[in-house]
N, C-alpha and C positions, 0 to 999 in steps of 0.2 A: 788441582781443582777440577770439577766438572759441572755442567748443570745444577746437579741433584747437590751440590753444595752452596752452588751461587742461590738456587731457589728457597734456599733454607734461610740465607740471608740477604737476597734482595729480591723477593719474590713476586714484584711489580717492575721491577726493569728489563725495559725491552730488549730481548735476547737478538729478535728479526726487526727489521722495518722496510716492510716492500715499498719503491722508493716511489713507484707509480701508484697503488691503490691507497698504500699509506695502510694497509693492514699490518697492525703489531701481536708479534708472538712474546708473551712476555718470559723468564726465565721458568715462572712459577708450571706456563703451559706447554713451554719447552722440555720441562722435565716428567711431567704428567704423561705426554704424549709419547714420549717416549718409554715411557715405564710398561704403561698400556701395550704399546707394540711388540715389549720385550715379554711379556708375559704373552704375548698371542704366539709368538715366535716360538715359546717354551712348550705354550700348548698343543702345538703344533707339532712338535715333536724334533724340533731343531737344538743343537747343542752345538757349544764351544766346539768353531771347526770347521763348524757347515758353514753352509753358503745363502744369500738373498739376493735378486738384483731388481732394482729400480730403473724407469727408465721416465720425467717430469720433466718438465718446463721451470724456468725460477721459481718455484710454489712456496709458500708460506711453512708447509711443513717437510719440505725436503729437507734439512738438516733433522729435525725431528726426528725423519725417518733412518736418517747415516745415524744418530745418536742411538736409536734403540737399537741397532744391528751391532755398532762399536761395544754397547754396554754388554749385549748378550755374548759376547765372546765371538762374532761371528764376523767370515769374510763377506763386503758387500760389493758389489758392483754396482756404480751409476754410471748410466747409459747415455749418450746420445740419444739428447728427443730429434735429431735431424735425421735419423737412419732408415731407410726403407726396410720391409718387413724380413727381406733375405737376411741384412746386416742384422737387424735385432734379435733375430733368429737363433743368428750362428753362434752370438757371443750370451745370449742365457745359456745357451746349450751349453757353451764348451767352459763357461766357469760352474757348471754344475749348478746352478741355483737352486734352493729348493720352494723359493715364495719369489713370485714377481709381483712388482709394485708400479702402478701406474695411475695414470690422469686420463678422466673425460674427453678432457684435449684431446689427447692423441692417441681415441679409440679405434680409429679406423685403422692403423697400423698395428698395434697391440695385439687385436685380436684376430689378427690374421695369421696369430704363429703359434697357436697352441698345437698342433697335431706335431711339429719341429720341436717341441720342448718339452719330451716327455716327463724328463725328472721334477718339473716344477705341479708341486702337489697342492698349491694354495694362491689361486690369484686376486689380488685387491687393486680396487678401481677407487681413487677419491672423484670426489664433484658428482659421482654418477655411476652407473655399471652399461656392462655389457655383456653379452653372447659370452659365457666361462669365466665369468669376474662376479667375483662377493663387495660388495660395500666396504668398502676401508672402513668409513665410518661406524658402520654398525658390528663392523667384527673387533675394531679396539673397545667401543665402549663398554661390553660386557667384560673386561677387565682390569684389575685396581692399578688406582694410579702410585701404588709403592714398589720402590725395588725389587727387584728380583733375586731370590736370596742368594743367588749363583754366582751375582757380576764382576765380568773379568773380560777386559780389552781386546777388541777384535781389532780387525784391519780392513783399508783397501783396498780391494784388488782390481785395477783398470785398465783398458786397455788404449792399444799405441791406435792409432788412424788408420794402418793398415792400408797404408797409400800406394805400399808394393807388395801387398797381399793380403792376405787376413789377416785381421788386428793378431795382435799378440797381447797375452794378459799379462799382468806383473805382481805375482804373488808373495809377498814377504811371509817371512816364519811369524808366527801368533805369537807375542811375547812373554804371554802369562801374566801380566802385571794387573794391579788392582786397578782400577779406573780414574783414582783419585794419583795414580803415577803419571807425570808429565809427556815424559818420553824425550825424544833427543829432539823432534821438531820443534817442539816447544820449548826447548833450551836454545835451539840454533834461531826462532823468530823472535823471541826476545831479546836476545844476544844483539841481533842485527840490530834490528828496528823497535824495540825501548817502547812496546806497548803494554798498556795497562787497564785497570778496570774501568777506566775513566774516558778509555779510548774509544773512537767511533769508527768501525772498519767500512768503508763499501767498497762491495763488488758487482764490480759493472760487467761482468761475465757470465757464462753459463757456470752454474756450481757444478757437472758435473766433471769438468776439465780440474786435473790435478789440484793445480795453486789455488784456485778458490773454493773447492772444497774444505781443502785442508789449512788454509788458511783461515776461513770461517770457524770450523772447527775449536783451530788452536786458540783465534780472539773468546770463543765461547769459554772456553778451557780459563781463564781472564775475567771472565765476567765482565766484559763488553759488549757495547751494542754492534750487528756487523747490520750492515744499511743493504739491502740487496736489490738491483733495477731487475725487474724485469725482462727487459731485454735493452741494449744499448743505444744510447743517444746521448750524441756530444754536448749539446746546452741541457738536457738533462741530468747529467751526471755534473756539469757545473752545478744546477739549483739543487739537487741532492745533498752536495758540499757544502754551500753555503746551508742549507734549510735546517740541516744534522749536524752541524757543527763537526764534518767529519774530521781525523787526525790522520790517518791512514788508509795506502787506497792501493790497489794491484792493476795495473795494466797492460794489454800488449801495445806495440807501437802504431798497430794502425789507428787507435782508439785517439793516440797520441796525436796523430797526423790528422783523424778527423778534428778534434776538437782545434786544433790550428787554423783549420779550416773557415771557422765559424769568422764571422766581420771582426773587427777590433773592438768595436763599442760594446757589440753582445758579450765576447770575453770580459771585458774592463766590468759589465756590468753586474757581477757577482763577486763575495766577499768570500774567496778563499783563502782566507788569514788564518783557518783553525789548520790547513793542512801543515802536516810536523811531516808525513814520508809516502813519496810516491813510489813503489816497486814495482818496474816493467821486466817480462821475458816473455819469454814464448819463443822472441825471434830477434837478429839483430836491429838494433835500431838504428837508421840512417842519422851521421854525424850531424847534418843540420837540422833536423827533428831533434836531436835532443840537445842541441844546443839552443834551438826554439823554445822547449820548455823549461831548460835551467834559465832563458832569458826569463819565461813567465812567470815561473813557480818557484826561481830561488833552490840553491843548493840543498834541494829536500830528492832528488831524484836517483833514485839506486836502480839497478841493472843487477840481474842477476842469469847463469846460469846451470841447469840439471834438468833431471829426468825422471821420468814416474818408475825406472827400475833404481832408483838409487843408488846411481853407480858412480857422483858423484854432484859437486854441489861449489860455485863459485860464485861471488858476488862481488860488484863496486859501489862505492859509497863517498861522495862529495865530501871532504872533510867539513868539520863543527868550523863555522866563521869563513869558508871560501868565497872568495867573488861570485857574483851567479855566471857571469861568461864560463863554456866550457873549457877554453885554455887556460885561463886560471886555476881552475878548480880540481886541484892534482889531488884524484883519490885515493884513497886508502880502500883496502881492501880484508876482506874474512877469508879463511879458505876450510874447510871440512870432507872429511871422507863418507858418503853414506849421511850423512846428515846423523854420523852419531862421536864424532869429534870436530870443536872450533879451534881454530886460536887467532890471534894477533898476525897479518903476515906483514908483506914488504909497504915503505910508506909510496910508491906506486904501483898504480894497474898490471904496466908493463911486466911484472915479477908473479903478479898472481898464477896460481895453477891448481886445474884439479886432478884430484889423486884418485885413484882407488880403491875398491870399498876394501875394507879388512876385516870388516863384522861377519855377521853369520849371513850366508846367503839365502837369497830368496829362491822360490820356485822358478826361476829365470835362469838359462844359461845367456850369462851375459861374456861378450866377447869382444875387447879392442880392437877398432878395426887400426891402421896406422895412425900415431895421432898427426894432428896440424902440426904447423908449426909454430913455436912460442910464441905469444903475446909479443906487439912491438911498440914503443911509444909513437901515439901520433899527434900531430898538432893538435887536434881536438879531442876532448873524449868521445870516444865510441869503441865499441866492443871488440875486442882481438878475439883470434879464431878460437875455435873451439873444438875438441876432441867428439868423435860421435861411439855410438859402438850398438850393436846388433844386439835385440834379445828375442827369444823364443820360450813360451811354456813347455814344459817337459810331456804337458799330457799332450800338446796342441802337433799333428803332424803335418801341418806348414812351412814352410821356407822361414828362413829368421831373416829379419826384416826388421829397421830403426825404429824404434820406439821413440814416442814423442808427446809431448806432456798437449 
């Protein structure tokens, strides 16, 4: 499934729901929008293969925008809206872009890097323009809101933090697949976490950070609503839950620690009965954090770990009917290589492990550093170590440095 199928058959359900203004993008203008862009793209003279990069704030139509770059066949980068105009810079330049995409917002840094970005031959400004920006707005609506006769699966390509040197991009091979092909992520988030059309996703994060991109995405892929904040707040992401009846929700663990944070009464004071699965990474989570939240929330709390070069992928998961205490709650576990094989592993944590990829490789040289050491049972659940490993783009002549979602 995609959009352009969901909009064919539920073409008034909200595809967005911005959690703060409450603006809804529904399937029907989720796929319009993006058809329009892929047709600018075309006319533009971009093809299966090139490149576009974004760089927005939560917006309304930033998936929109990942949707018309994935349908045209094309690699997209989203950016960090937090980057000073050097970092923004370096990385249109070095993933090739040849359209950048941006917001009114954050004009003043946008447009400070056009002389540094030569190959970017089209720029678009939504809410407003500036100084070497066209109108988003005005440059999709001169084009139809039908498919593209061409469409065929792009990708993303993102980069690490670049915490010990310049980011690193993470390019996977273009699959060729028809749009309406799932792919493995979308076999591996179903497999997990059992979401459906019915489901309500939010993400209380930046979408352009791995897991909530791509997890948006795959709930759209589903024909669900994915609920998106703005920007993050602890008792807000409660009333979000209760407001949206949400079922499924992605976090990292500070999110975790704030919302703990908040008085008792204010927590007690919202009805989080529709949440069916909480999924945290990013980073380990302190044992009494998450033994805080299985006390709150009930064995709904998975942990997972991987990476934006897909070099591997492990997750825990509360078994069906466990106590909510963490020591009770003896999980089970998934294990996959590359996020393009699952299966059933051992019935504890302590056994889990991730492998290595065996598919076809990306444009990364990805490289094992030593791994940790195995997984060990511990009185409570919390996360055992975890294997890291260095990646580098082939055209990028920087130092390889840890990639990080």
């Amino acid at each position: 499934m995609h959009p352009g199928a969901i909009a064919a058959q539920t073409p008034d359900k909200p595809a967005v729901i911005m959690a703060g203004s409450g603006r809804v993008v529904t399937y029907r203008e989720l796929d319009e929008e993006s058809n329009r862009l892929a047709h600018l793209f075309r006319s533009a003279g971009l093809r299966p293969g090139d490149h576009i990069a974004f760089m927005l704030e939560n917006h309304p139509l930033f998936l929109a925008i990942a949707w018309a770059a994935h349908r045209s066949g094309l690699y997209y980068t989203a950016i960090s809206s937090r980057l000073q105009a050097e970092e923004l810079a370096y990385i249109v330049d070095n993933c090739e872009a040849q359209v950048f995409i941006t917001s009114a917002g954050l004009a003043e840094v946008a447009a400070s890097i056009g002389r540094a970005t030569p190959r970017v031959r089209l720029r678009l400004m939504l809410d407003g323009t500036a100084p070497g920006f066209a109108s988003y707005e005005e440059a999709v609506a001169a084009h139809p809101v039908t498919p593209i006769p061409d469409e065929v699966q792009g990708a993303d390509m993102l980069y690490s933090s670049g915490t010990t040197g310049r980011p690193k991009g993470v390019k996977p091979p273009l699959s060729g697949a028809r749009l309406e092909e799932p792919g493995p992520l979308y076999q591996l988030i179903t497999f997990l976490f059992s979401p459906s059309a019915d489901s309500v996703y939010l993400s209380p994060a930046p979408l352009y950070h791995a897991a909530p991109l791509r997890y948006c995405m795959t709930f759209q892929r589903l024909g669900a609503t994915v609920v998106v904040m703005e920007r993050f707040d602890p008792e807000q992401a409660l009333a979000a839950i209760e407001e949206h009846r949400v079922t499924h929700s992605q976090w990292v663990p500070t999110m975790f620690i704030k919302m703990l944070k908040l008085p008792e009464p204010v927590r007690a004071s919202y009805d989080l009965s529709s949440l069916r699965c909480a999924v945290h990474a990013a980073a380990p989570c302190p044992v009494p954090v998450k033994e805080a939240m299985m006390d709150w929330w009930g064995p709904i709390v998975h942990e997972y770990y991987a990476g934006t070069e897909g070099n591997g992928f492990c997750t825990w998961a509360p078994r069906t009917g466990s106590p909510t205490r963490a020591p009770s709650a003896a999980p089970c576990s998934a294990r996959c290589t590359s996020a393009t094989r699952w299966a059933r592993s051992c019935p504890r944590a302590s056994t889990a492990s991730c492998t290595s990829p065996t598919g076809p490789p990306s444009s990364t040289t990805a490289t094992p550093t030593r791994p940790g050491p195995p997984a060990t049972p511990r009185a409570a659940a919390g996360p055992p170590s975890a294997t890291s490993a260095t990646s580098t783009r082939r055209a990028s002549s920087t130092s390889p440095t840890a990639a990080r979602t």
